[in-house]
C-alpha positions in Angstrom: 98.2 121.4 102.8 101.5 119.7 101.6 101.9 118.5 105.5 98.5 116.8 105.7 99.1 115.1 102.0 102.2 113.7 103.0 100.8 112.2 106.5 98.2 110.9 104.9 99.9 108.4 102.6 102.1 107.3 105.8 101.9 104.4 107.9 102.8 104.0 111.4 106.5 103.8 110.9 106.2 107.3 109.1 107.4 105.5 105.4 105.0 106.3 102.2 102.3 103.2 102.4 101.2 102.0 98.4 98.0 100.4 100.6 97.4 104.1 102.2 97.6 105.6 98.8 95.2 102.6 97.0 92.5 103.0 100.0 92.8 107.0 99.0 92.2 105.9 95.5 89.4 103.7 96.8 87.5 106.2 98.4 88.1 108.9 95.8 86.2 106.2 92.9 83.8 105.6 95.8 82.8 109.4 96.2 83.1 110.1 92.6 80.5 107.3 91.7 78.2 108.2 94.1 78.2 111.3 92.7 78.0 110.3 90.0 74.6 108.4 90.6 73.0 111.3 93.2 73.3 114.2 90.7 73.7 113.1 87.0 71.7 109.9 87.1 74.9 107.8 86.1 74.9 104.0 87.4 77.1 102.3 88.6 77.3 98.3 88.7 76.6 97.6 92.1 79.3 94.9 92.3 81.8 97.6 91.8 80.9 99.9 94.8 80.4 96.8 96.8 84.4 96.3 95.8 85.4 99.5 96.4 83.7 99.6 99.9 85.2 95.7 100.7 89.2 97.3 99.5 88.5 100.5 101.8 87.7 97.8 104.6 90.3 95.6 104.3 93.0 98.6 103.9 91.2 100.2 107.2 91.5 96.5 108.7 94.6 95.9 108.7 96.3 99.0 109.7 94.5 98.6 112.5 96.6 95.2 112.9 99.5 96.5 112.0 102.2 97.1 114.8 104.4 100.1 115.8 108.5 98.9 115.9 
């Protein structure tokens, strides 16, 4: 479990990515406030989980650009 945390937060190089780790943080708000709103009724401005889903996007987007040495 230790193993699949550490790759996660890795970029292509293999060095600890802070956008990996804020796109984990991202999705983790995103799942909790859905959540959130499916089974205890809580909202949610809907300018928030359009934000969240836009910085999961962009962090997704450009890792994809991003080149191997």
């Amino acid at each position: 479990m230790k193993t699949f945390i550490e790759q996660l937060f890795k970029d292509k190089h293999g060095n600890f990515s802070l956008r990996e780790f804020a796109v984990a943080m991202s999705i983790l708000a995103l799942l909790t406030s859905w959540i959130a709103k499916q089974f205890f009724g809580k909202e949610m401005p809907e300018y928030m989980f359009y934000t969240f889903a836009s910085m999961i996007g962009a962090g997704c987007f450009g890792y994809s650009l991003e080149k191997k040495a």
